[in-house]
C-alpha positions in Angstrom: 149.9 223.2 63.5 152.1 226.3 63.2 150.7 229.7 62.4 153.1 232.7 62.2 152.7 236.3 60.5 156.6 237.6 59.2 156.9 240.3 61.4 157.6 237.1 64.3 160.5 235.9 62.5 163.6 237.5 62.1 164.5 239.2 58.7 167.7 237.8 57.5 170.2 239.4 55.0 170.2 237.0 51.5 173.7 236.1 50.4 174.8 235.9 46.1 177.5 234.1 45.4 179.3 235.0 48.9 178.5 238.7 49.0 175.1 239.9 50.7 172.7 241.9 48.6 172.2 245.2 50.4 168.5 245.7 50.8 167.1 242.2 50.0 165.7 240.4 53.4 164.5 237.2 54.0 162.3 235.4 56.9 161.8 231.7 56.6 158.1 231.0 57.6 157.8 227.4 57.1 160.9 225.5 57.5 161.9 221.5 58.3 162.3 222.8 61.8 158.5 223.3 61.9 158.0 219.8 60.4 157.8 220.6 57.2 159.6 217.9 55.4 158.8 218.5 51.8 158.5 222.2 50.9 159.5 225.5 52.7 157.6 228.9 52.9 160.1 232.0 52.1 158.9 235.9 52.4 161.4 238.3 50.6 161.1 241.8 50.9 163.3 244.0 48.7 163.8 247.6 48.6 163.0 250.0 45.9 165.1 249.5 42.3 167.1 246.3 44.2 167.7 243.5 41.9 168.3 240.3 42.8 171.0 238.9 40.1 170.6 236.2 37.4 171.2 233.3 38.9 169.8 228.9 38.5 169.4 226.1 40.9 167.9 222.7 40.2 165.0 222.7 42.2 161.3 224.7 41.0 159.8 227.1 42.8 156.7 229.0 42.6 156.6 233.2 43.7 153.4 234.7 44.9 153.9 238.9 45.0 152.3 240.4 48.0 153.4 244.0 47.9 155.1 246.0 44.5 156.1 245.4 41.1 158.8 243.5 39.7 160.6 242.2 36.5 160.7 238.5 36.5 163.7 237.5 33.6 163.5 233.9 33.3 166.2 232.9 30.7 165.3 235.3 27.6 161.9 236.3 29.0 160.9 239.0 31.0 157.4 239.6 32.7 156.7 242.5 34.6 153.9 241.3 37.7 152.6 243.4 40.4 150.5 242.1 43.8 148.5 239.8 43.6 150.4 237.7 40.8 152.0 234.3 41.0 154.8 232.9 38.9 156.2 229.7 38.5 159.8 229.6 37.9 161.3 226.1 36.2 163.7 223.8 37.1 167.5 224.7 36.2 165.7 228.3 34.2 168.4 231.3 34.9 166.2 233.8 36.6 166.2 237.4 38.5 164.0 239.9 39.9 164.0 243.5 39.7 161.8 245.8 42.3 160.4 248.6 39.8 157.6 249.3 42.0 157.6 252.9 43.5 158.0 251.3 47.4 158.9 247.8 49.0 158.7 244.7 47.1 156.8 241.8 49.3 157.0 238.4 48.0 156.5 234.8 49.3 158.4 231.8 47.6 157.9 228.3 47.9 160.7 226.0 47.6 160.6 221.9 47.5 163.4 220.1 50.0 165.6 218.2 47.3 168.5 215.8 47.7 171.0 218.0 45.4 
């Protein structure tokens, strides 16, 4: 069994399209390394009024907000959620996020491992 809380893992900068997004981390909490042969745990923190871009990728994934507010866009629709809110984000949907809270914006993401 692994148990870890973020603050042991190293925040990493997240990467669009080649560029980094300046003030978007990521730690990777449950990952194959750990065993984990299926799914993987991610825990995103973004700073106030950061977006991250509009972007699509073949696999699902389902969002869980921990800290803040945010604008989910997937394709034409747009949801604002807060903490304590999950969202589940389809296959192959364009999607972004937008922090509109007044502080940090704390979410965890699940992932599936997919042969793409």
């Amino acid at each position: 069994m692994k148990t870890v809380k973020p603050q042991e893992i190293k925040a990493e900068p997240v990467e669009f399209n080649g560029t980094l997004i300046p003030g978007v981390t990521i730690r990777w909490l449950i990952k194959r390394e750990d065993g984990a042969d299926k799914f993987a745990m991610r825990y995103f923190e973004l700073e106030k009024g950061v977006v991250i871009p509009e972007h699509s990728h073949p696999w699902e994934h389902e969002i869980f907000v921990l800290e803040g507010k945010t604008i989910i866009t997937e394709g034409e629709e747009a949801r604002t959620i807060e903490a304590g809110t999950a969202a589940y984000i389809k296959p192959n949907a364009p999607h972004s996020y937008k922090n509109i809270g007044n502080g940090k914006l704390v979410f965890l993401c699940i992932i599936p491992y997919t042969k793409v």
